[in-house]
C-alpha positions in Angstrom: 15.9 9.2 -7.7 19.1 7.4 -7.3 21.1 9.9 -5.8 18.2 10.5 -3.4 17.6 6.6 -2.4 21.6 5.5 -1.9 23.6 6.8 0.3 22.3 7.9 3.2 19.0 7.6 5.5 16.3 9.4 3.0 12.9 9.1 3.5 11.4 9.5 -0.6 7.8 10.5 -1.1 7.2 9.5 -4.7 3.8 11.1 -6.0 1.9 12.2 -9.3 0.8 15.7 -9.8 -2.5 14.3 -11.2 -3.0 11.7 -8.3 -6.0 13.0 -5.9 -4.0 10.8 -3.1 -0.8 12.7 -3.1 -2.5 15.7 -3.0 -4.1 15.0 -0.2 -1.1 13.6 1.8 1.2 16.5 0.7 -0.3 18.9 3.6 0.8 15.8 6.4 4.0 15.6 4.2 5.6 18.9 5.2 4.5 18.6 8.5 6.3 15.4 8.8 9.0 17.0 6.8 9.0 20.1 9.4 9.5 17.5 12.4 11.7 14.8 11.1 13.9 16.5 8.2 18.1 16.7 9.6 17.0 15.2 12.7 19.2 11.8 13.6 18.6 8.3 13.9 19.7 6.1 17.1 22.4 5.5 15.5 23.5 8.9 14.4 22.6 9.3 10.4 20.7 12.7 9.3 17.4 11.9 8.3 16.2 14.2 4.8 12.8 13.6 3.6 12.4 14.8 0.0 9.4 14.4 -2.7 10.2 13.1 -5.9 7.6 13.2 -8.9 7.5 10.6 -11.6 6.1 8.2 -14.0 8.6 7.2 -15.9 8.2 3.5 -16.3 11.8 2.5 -15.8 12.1 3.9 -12.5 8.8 2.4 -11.5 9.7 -1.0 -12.6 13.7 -0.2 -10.6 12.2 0.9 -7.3 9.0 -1.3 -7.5 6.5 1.9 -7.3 3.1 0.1 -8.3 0.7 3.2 -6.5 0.6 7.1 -5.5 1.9 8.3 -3.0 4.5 5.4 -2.2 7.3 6.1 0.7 10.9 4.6 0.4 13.4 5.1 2.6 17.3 3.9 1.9 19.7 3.6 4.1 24.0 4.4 3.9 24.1 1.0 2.7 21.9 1.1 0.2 19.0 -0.6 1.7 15.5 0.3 0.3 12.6 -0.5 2.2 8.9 1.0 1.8 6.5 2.1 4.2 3.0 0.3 4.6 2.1 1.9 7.4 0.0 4.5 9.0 0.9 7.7 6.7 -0.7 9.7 9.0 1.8 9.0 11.7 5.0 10.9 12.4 6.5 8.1 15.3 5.4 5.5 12.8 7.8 6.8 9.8 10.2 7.6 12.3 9.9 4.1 13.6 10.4 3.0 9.6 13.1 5.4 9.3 14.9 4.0 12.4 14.3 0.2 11.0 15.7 1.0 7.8 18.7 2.6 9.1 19.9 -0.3 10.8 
């Protein structure tokens, strides 16, 4: 999950495979993915959206994941922010996208 989070502007769906929530979100998921994935922030940075499953306690604890699904996104700087808002929204993750970016 490291390589995904540093490094540039990803946008990291972490999930369970038994979590009833994921699977639910994972249909809005690749549609987001379809409209957002290599498009460009204002300020030029390819955006990737990728899914990441785990439970592994130490990367929990690292990346503060307390719940399913949780969405981080990181920036070139290394940044890490997480979404809280409306999941269901693709201009609202873009908006998040966008904020972390900066």
């Amino acid at each position: 999950i490291a390589s995904c989070l540093v490094g540039s502007e990803m946008c990291i769906r972490d999930s369970a495979k038994w979590c009833g929530y994921c699977t639910q979100f994972m249909p809005k998921w690749k549609e987001l993915k379809g409209i957002l994935d290599n498009t460009k922030t204002t300020n030029g940075k390819t955006i990737k959206l990728h899914t990441y499953e785990s439970e592994e306690k130490e990367i929990m604890t690292q990346y503060n994941i307390k719940g399913y699904p949780t969405i981080k996104c990181s920036n070139h700087k290394g940044k890490v922010l997480e979404f809280k808002g409306d999941r269901e929204s693709a201009s609202d993750i873009k908006e998040f996208i966008e904020k972390c970016s900066k």
